[in-house]
N, C-alpha and C positions, 0 to 999 in steps of 0.2 A: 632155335639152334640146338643143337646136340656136339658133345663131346664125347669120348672116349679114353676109358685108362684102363691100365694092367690092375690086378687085385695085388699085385706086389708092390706097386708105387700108393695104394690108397694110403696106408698110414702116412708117407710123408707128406700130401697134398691134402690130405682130409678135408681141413678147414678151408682150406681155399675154394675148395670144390663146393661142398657145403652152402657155402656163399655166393661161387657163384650161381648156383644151384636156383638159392632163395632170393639173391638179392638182381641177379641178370637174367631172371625166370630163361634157364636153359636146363635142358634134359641134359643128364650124365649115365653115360651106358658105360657099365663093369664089367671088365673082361679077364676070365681065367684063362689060359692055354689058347690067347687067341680069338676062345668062341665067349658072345656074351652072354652074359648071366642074370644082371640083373641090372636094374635102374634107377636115379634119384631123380625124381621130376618135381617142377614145381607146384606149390599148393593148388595155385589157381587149374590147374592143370588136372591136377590129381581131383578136383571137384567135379571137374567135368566127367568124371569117368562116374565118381559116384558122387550123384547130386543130392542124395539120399542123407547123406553123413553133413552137409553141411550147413551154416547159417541161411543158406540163401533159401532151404527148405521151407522156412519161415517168412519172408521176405513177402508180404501179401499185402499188393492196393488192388482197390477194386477199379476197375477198368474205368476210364472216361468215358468211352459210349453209355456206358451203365450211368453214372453221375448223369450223364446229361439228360437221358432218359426218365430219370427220378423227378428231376427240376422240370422238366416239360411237361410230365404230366400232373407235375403237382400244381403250376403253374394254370395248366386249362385245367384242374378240379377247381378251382376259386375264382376261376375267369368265364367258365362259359359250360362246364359240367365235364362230365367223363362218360363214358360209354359203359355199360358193363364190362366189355373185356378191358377197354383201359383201368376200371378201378381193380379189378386183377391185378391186372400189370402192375400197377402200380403197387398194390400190397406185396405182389411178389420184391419186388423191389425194393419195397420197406425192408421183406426179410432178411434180405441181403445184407443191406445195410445195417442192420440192430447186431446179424450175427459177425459181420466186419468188426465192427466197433468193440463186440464183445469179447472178440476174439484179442486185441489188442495186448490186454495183459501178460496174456500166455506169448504172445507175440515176443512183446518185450523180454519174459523172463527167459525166452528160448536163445533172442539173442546175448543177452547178459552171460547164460551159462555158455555163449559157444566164444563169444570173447575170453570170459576164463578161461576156457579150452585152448585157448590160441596163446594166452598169456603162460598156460603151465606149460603149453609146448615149447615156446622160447626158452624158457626157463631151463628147460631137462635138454634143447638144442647148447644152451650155451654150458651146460654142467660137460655134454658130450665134448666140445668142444675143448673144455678145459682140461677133460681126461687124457682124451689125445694131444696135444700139447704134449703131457707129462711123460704119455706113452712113447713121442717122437724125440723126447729130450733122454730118452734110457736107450736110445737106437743108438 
């Protein structure tokens, strides 16, 4: 859903908007003279545009075709042998695996610092918030 307002009504609606903004993931289009200008969309939203900026960057499982892959051939290497290309495969898929696993830490510490990230934006979100308030109580 999308809304619309005047740039002369945002100071007294700010916070509402704001919220609804973040809290009813709806886009808000600002309008000067009529024409508009510019936009508040939601985060999830705003990810999709740039995927690059966000936690989900990080966000890596290794496929379940692959898992299954791994265990079938590891299974017929101790059951009945492997072919030359299967024990390929199968080491490729080791590497897979060791660099998944290895990758984990960095994994973690990418999401840690994007939850910070999300935490200091709330934080400086509700300091805005607080300002305008002040700002709408001198109107």
């Amino acid at each position: 859903m999308r809304k619309t307002i005047s740039l002369d009504r945002l100071p007294h609606q700010i916070e509402n908007l704001l919220r609804t903004s973040w809290e009813g993931h709806e886009s808000l289009v600002l309008e000067h003279n009529g024409k508009p200008v510019a936009a508040i969309v939601p985060m999830d939203e705003y990810r999709k545009w740039h995927p690059d900026e966000g936690e989900n960057l990080f966000a890596y499982e290794l496929p379940a075709h692959l898992l299954e892959a791994y265990h079938r051939l590891l299974d017929k290497k101790f059951s009945s042998g492997l072919t030359p290309e299967e024990d390929v495969e199968l080491a490729q898929l080791d590497v897979q695996l060791d660099d998944a696993e290895a990758a984990q830490p960095l994994i973690q510490s990418m999401q840690r610092k994007a939850a910070a990230r999300d935490e200091n934006w709330m934080q400086r979100f509700e300091e805005v918030i607080t300002k305008l308030r002040e700002l709408k109580e001198l109107m």
